[in-house]
C-alpha positions in Angstrom: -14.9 -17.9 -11.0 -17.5 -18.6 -13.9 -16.1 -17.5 -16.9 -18.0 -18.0 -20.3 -17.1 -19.5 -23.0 -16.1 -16.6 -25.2 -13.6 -15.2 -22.1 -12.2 -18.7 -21.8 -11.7 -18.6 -25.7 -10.2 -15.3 -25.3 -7.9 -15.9 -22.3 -6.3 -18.9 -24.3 -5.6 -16.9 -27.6 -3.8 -14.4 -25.6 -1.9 -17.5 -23.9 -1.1 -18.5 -27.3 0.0 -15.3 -28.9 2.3 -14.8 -25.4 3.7 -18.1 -25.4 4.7 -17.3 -29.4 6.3 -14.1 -28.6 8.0 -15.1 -25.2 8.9 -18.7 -27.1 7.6 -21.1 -24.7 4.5 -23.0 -24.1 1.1 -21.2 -24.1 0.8 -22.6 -20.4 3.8 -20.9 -19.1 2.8 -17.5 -21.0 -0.6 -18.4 -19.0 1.2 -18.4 -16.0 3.5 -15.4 -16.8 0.4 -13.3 -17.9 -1.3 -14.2 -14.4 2.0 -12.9 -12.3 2.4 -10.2 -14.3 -1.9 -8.8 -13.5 -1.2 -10.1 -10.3 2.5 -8.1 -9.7 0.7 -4.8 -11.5 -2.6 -4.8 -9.0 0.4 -5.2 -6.3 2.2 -2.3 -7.1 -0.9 -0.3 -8.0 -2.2 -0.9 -4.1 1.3 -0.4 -2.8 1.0 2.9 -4.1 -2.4 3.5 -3.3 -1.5 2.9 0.6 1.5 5.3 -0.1 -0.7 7.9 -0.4 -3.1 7.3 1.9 -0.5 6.9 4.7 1.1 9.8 4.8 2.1 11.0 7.8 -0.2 13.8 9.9 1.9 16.1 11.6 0.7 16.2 15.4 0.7 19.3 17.8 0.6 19.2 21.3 -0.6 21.6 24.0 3.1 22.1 24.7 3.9 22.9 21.0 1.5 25.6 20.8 2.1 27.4 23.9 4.4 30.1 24.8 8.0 29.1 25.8 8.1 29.4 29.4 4.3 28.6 30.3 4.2 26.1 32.4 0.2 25.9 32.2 0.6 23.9 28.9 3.3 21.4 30.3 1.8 17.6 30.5 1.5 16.0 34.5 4.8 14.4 34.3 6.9 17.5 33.1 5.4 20.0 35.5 7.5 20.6 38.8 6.6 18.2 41.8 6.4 19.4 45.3 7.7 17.8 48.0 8.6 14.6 46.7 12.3 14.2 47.2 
């Protein structure tokens, strides 16, 4: 990833402003600031498929008929002849 000067400069300032806040070194505030980009873009896809995978509701021909038609019943439901 090419990063210029000016957004590596950046990146490290916040690193060292973390790291004085969370009281450690700026590399481990580095680190921490990566997992917690990295954990938020998680969650923020995990809900993202939430929505999109909602279930659809499904009808069948035997759902929408009348009860009692035996028209709408699949192959293996409707009465066989002579096999017994």
């Amino acid at each position: 990833m090419a990063q210029s000067l000016a957004e590596r400069f950046r990146a490290a300032r916040e690193a060292f402003e973390a790291g004085m806040k969370l009281g450690c070194t700026p590399r481990e505030a580095q680190a921490r600031l990566r997992w917690e980009e990295t954990h938020r873009r998680l969650e923020a896809r995990k809900a993202q498929m939430d929505r999109v995978s909602r279930p659809i509701p499904i009808t069948t021909a035997c759902e929408v008929g009348a009860e009692g038609e035996s028209d709408n019943l699949p192959w293996w439901k409707q009465e066989q002849g002579g096999m017994a």
